[in-house]
KESEMAR-248244 format. One record per residue (C-alpha): residue number from 1; residue in one letter; y, x, z. Coordinates in Angstrom, 1 decimal, m for minus. Layout:
N
  keke  semi       Y       X       Z
   NUM     A       Y       X       Z
...
This chain:
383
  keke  semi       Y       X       Z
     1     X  m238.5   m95.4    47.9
     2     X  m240.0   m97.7    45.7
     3     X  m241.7   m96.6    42.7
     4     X  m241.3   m98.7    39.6
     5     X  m243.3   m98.8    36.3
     6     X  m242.7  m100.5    33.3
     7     X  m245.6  m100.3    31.0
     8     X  m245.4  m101.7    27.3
     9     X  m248.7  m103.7    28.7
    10     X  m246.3  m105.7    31.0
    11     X  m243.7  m106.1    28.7
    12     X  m246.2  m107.8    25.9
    13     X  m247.5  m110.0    28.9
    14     X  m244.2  m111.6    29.2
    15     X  m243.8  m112.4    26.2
    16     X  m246.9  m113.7    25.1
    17     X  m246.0  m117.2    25.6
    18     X  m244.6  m119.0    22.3
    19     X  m245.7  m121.0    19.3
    20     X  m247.7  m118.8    16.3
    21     X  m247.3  m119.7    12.4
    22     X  m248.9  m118.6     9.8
    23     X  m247.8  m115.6     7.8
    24     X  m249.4  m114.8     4.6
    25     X  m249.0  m111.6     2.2
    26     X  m250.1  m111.9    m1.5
    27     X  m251.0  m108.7    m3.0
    28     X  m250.8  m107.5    m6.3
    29     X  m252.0  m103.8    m6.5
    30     X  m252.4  m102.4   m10.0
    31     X  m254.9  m100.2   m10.0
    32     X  m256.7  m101.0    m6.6
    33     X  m259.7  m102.8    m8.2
    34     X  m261.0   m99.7   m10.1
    35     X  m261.4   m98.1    m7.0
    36     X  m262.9   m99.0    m3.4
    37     X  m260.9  m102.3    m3.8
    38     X  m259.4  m101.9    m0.6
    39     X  m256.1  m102.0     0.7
    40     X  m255.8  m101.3     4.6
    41     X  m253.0  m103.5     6.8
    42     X  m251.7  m102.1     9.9
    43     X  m249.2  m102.9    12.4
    44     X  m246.6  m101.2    14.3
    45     X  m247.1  m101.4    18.1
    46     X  m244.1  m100.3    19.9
    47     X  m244.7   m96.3    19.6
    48     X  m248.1   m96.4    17.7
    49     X  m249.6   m97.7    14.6
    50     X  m252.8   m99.7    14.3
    51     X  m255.0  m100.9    11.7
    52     X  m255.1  m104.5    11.7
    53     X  m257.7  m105.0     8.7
    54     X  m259.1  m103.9     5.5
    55     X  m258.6  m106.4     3.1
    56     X  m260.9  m106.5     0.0
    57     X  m259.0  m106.7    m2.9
    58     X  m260.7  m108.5    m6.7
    59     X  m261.1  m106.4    m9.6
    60     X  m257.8  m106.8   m10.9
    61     X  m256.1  m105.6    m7.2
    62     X  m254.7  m109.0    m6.0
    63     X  m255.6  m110.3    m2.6
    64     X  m254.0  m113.1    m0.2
    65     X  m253.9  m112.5     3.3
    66     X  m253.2  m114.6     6.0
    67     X  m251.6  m112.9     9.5
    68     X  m250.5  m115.1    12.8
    69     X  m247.1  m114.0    14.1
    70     X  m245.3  m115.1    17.2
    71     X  m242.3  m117.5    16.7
    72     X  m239.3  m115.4    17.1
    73     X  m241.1  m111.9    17.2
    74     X  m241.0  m110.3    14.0
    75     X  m243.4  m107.3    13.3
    76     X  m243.6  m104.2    11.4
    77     X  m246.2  m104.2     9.3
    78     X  m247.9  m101.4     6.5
    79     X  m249.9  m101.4     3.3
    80     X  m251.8   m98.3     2.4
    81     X  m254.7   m97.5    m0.5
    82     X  m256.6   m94.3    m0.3
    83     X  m255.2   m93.0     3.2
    84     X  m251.5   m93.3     1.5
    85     X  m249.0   m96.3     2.5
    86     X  m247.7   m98.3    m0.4
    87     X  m245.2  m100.6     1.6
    88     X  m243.0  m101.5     4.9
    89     X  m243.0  m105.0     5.6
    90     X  m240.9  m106.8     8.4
    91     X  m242.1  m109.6     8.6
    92     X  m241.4  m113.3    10.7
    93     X  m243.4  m116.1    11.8
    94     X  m244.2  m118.5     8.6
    95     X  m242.9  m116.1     5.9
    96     X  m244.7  m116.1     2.4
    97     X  m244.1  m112.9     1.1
    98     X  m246.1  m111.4    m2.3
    99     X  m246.1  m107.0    m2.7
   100     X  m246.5  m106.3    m6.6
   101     X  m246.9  m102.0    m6.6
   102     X  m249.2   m99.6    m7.8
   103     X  m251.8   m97.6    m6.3
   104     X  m249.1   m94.8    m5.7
   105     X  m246.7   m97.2    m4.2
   106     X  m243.6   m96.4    m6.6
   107     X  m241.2   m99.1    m7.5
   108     X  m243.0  m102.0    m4.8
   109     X  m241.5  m105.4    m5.6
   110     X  m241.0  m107.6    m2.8
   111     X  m240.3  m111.3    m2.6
   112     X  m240.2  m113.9     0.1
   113     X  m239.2  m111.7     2.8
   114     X  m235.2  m110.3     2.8
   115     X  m236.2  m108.4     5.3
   116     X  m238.6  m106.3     3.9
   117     X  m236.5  m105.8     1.6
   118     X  m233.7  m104.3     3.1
   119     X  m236.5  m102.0     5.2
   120     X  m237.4  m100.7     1.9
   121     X  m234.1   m99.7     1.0
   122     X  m233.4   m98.1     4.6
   123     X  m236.5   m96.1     4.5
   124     X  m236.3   m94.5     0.8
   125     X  m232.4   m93.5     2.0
   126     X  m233.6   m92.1     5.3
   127     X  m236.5   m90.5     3.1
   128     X  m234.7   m89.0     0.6
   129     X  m232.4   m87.6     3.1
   130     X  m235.4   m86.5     5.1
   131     X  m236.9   m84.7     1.9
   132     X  m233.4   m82.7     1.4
   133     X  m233.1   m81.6     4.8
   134     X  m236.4   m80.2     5.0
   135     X  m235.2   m78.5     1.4
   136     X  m232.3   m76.9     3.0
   137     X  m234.2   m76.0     6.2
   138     X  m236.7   m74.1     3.8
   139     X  m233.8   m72.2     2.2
   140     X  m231.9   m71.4     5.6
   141     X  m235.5   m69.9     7.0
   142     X  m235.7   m67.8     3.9
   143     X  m232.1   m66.4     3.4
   144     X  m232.1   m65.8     7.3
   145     X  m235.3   m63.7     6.9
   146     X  m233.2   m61.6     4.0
   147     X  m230.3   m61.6     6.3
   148     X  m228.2   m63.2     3.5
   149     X  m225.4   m64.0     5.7
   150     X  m223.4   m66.2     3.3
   151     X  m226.1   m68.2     2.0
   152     X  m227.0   m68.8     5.8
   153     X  m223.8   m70.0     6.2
   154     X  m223.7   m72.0     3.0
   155     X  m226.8   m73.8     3.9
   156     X  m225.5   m74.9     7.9
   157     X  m222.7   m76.6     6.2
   158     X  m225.1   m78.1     3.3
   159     X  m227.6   m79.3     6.1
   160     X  m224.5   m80.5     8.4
   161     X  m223.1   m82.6     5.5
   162     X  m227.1   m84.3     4.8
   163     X  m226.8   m85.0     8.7
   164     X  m223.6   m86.5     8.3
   165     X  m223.9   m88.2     5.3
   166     X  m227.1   m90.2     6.1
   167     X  m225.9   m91.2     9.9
   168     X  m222.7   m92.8     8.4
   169     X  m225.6   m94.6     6.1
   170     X  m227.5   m95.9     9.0
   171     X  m224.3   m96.2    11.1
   172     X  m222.9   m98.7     7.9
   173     X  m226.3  m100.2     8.2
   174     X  m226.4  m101.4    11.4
   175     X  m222.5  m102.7    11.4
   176     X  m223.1  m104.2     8.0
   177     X  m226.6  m106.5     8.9
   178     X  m225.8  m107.1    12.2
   179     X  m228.8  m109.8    12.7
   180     X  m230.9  m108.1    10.9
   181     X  m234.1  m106.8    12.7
   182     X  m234.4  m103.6    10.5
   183     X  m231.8  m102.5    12.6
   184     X  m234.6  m101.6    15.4
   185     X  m236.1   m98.9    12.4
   186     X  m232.5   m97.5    11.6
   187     X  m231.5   m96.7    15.2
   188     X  m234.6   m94.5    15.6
   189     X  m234.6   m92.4    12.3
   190     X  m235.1   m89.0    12.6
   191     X  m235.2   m86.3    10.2
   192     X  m238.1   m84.7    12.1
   193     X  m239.7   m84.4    15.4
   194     X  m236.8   m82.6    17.2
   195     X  m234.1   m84.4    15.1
   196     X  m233.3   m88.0    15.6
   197     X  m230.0   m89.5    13.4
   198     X  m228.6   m91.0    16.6
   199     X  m229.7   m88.1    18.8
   200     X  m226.0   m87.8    20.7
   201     X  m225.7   m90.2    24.3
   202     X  m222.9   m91.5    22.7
   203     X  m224.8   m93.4    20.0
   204     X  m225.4   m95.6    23.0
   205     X  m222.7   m97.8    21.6
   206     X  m224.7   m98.7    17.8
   207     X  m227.7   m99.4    19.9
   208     X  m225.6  m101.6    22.4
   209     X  m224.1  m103.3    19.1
   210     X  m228.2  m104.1    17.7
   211     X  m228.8  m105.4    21.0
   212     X  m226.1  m107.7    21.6
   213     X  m226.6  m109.3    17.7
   214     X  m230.3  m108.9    18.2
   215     X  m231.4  m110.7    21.8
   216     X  m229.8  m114.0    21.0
   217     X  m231.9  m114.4    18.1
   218     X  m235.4  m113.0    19.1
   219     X  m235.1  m112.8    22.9
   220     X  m239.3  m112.7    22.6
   221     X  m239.7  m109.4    20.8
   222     X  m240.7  m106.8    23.0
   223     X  m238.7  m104.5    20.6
   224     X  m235.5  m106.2    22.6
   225     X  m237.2  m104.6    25.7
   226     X  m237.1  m101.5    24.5
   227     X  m233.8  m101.6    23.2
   228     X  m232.2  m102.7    26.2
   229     X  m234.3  m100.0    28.0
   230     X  m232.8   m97.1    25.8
   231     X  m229.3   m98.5    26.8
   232     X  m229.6   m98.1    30.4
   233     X  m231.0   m94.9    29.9
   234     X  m228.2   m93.4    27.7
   235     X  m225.9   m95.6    30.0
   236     X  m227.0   m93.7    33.0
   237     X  m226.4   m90.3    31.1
   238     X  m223.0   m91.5    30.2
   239     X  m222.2   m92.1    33.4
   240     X  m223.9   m88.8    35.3
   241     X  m222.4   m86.4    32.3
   242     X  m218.8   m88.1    33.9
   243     X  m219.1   m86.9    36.7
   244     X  m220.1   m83.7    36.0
   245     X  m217.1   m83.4    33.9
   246     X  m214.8   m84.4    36.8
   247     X  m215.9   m81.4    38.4
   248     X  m213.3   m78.5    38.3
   249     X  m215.4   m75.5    39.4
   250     X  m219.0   m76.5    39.2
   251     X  m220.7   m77.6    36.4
   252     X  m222.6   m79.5    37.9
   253     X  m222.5   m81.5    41.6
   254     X  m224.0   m79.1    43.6
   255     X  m226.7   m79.5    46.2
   256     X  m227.6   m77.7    49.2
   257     X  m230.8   m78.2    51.4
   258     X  m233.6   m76.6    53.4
   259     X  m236.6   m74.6    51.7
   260     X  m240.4   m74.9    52.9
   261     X  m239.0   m72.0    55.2
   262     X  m236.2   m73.7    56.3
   263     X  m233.4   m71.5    54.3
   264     X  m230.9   m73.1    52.3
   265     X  m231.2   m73.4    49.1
   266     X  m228.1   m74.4    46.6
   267     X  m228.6   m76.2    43.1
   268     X  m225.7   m73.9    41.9
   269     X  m227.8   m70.7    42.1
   270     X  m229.3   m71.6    38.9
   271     X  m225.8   m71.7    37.1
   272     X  m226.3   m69.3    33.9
   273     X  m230.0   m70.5    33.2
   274     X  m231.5   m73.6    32.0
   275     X  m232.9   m75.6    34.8
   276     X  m234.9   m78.5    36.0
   277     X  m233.9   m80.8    38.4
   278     X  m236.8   m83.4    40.0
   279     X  m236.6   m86.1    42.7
   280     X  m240.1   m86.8    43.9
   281     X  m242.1   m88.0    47.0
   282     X  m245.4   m86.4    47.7
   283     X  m246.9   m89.6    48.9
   284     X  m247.1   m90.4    45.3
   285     X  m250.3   m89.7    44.0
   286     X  m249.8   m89.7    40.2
   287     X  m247.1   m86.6    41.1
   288     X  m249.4   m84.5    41.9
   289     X  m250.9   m84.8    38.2
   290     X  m247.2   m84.1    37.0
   291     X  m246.5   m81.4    39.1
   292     X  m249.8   m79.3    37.7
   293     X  m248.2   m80.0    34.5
   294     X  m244.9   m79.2    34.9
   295     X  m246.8   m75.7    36.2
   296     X  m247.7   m75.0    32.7
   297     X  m244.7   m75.4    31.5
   298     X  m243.2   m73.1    34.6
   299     X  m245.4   m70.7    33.5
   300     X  m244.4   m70.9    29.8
   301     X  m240.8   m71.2    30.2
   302     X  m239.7   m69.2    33.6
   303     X  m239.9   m65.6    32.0
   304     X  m237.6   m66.8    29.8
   305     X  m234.8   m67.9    32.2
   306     X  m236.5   m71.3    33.1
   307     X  m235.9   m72.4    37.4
   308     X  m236.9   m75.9    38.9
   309     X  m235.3   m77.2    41.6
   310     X  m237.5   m80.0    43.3
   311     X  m236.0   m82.5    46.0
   312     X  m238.4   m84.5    48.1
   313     X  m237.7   m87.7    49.2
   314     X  m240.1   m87.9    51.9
   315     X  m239.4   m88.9    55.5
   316     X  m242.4   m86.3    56.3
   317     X  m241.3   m83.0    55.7
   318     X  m244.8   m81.9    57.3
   319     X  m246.5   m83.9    54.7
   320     X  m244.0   m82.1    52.1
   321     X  m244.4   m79.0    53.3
   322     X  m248.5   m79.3    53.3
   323     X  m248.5   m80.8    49.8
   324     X  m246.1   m77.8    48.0
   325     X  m248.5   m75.4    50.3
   326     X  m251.9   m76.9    49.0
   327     X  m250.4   m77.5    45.2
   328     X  m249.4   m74.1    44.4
   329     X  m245.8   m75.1    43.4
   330     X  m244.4   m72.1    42.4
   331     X  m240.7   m73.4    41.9
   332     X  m237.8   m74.3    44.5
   333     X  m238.8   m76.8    47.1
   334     X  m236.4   m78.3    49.1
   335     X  m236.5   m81.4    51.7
   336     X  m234.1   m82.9    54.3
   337     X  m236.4   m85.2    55.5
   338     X  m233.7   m88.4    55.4
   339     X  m235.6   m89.9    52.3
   340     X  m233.3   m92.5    50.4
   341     X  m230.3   m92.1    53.0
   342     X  m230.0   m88.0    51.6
   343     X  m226.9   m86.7    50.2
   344     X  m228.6   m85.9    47.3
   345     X  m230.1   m89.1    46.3
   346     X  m226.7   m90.4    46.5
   347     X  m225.0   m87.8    44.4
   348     X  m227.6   m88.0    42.0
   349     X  m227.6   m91.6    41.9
   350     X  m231.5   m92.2    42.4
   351     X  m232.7   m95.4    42.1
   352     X  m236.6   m94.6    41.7
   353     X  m238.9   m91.5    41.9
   354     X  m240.0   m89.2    40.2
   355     X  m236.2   m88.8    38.3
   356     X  m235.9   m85.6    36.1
   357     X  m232.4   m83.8    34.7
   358     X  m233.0   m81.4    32.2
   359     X  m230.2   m79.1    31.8
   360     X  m229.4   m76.2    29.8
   361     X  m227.6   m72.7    30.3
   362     X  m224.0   m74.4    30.7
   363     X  m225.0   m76.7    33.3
   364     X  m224.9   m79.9    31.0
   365     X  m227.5   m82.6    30.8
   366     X  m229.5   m82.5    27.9
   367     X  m231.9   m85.2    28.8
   368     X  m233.1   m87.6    31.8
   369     X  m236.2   m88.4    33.0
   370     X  m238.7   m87.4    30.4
   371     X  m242.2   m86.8    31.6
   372     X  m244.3   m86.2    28.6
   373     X  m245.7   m82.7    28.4
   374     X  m245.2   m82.1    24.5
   375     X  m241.6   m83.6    24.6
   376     X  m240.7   m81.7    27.5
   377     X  m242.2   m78.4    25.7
   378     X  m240.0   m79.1    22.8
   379     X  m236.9   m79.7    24.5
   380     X  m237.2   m76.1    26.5
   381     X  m237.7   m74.8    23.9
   382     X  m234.9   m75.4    22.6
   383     X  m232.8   m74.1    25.3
């Protein structure tokens, strides 16, 4: 079975063809001048930030700055003084956009760029939000060390109604600027690292709606990638959590197939704990490195009710066998030895390896295919 990855190397590579324009930002920082007189510009590149320049401001705090953009790409881009970010900026080829603010960043002015504008406006709502959930979060921890019962209460409903409140914002956003490409920042909001605003597989539809307005316009932006990528993979949720519900007596479509010692070993005897379920070949090298971590986590997580249940692809159950022997892998191992014609891959829908299914106590799929350590920590343990 073919292995396929998409790196956010490749996806830049295709679209680096295109025309560039200038792009120039005119800054007016009060206050800027007295000190080290310099204003740092960074850039948003797909899941990190990086600095682009230090710009050297005059005495007074202005500065011009001139930044090459590709045509039909727009980028997010970030002023900060001191270590402390002063403005968003979305910014498109050729745009002349001037940032009046302060060195604490209160009350920026924007002109020359309506969509930097809008961003502001998106990200002090998603802040303030932000700032009163973490309020309420404070207060919940407190009144349920006291065991204050009806406070506790009290304060799930406040924090449900900030949820609520603030993804009918974003959800209004998106429908209401349909073009608009601060639409990419809305749809991944989160209130903190375990808490996006569209967090539910069924959001797949406000992503599917940025996407279809979106592509047209800037088919170059890598961004579109990546939307389009989130789709399929909410898509393919959608779709697998179906069929589980189909089922009348399982929760979840059951497998059955030989251990390392040739015993049977059903996916259902893990009904009642949360469980992990991987497709993998052992011919692939960089699985080996995954499996070691996914021991960590065994180790963390299995006291506690945690069970993996590993399918290999492979053709060569001697070569499975031998590579579960000399790897230590402490979890279920189980092998048919028909590769991409097994029942499993089939029920499962497979289309590539490794594939992951995290599910929880109830047997339903919490999430699909994540293979980073600290996001996989965070999601067990919050089952």
């Amino acid at each position: 079975m073919r292995k396929i990855i998409i790196s956010s190397l490749a996806v830049l590579l295709a679209v680096s063809c295109g025309s560039n324009e200038n792009t120039v930002i005119n800054g007016d920082i009060a206050g800027a001048g007295a000190g080290s007189g310099e204003v740092v510009l960074s850039k948003l590149d797909i899941d990190k930030i990086n600095v682009v320049d230090t710009i050297r401001t005059s005495p007074d705090g202005r500065f011009s700055y001139k930044a090459t953009l590709q045509e039909g790409a727009p980028e997010f881009y970030y002023l900060s003084y001191n270590r402390k970010k002063l403005v968003s900026l979305l910014l498109r080829a050729g745009d002349k956009v001037s940032v009046k603010t302060d060195t604490s960043g209160k009350d920026a002015q924007i002109e020359g760029s309506d969509e930097s504008v809008l961003l502001g406006q998106i990200e002090s709502e998603m802040a303030r939000s932000a700032a009163s959930f973490d309020s309420l979060s404070a207060e919940l921890s407190r009144a349920t060390t006291a065991q204050d019962q009806q406070a506790v209460e009290r304060l799930k409903y406040e924090l449900g109604a900030v949820y609520v409140r603030q993804k009918r914002a974003a959800i209004a956003a998106v429908m209401r600027n349909p073009h608009s490409f601060s639409n990419i920042n809305v749809l991944y909001q989160r209130f903190n690292e375990t808490l996006p605003v569209f967090g539910d597989v069924k959001d797949v539809i406000y992503f599917q709606r940025a996407y279809d307005s979106l592509q047209p316009v800037y088919p170059a932006s890598p961004y579109i990638g990546i939307l389009k990528g989130e789709i399929d993979r909410r898509s393919n949720l959608l779709e697998l959590n179906a069929k589980v519900a189909e089922l009348e007596e399982k929760a979840f479509p059951d497998l059955s197939l030989p251990d390392t010692q040739s015993r049977s070993r059903k996916l259902s005897e893990l009904t009642g704990r949360p469980f992990i379920l991987i497709f993998w070949s052992a011919a692939d090298l960089a699985q080996k490195a995954f499996n070691q971590e996914l021991k960590q986590l065994y180790e963390t997580f299995h006291p506690r009710g945690l069970e993996i249940y590993s399918v290999s692809v492979d053709v060569d159950k001697t070569a499975w066998a031998t590579a579960v022997r000399e790897q230590e892998l402490p979890w279920i191992n189980v092998c048919d030895g028909l590769g991409e014609s097994s029942p499993a891959v089939g029920t499962y829908n497979i289309k590539k390896v490794p594939a992951l299914f995290i599910f929880d106590k109830e047997g339903d799929i919490v999430d699909k295919d994540i293979f980073e350590l600290k996001r996989l920590n965070e999601i067990l343990r919050g089952l």
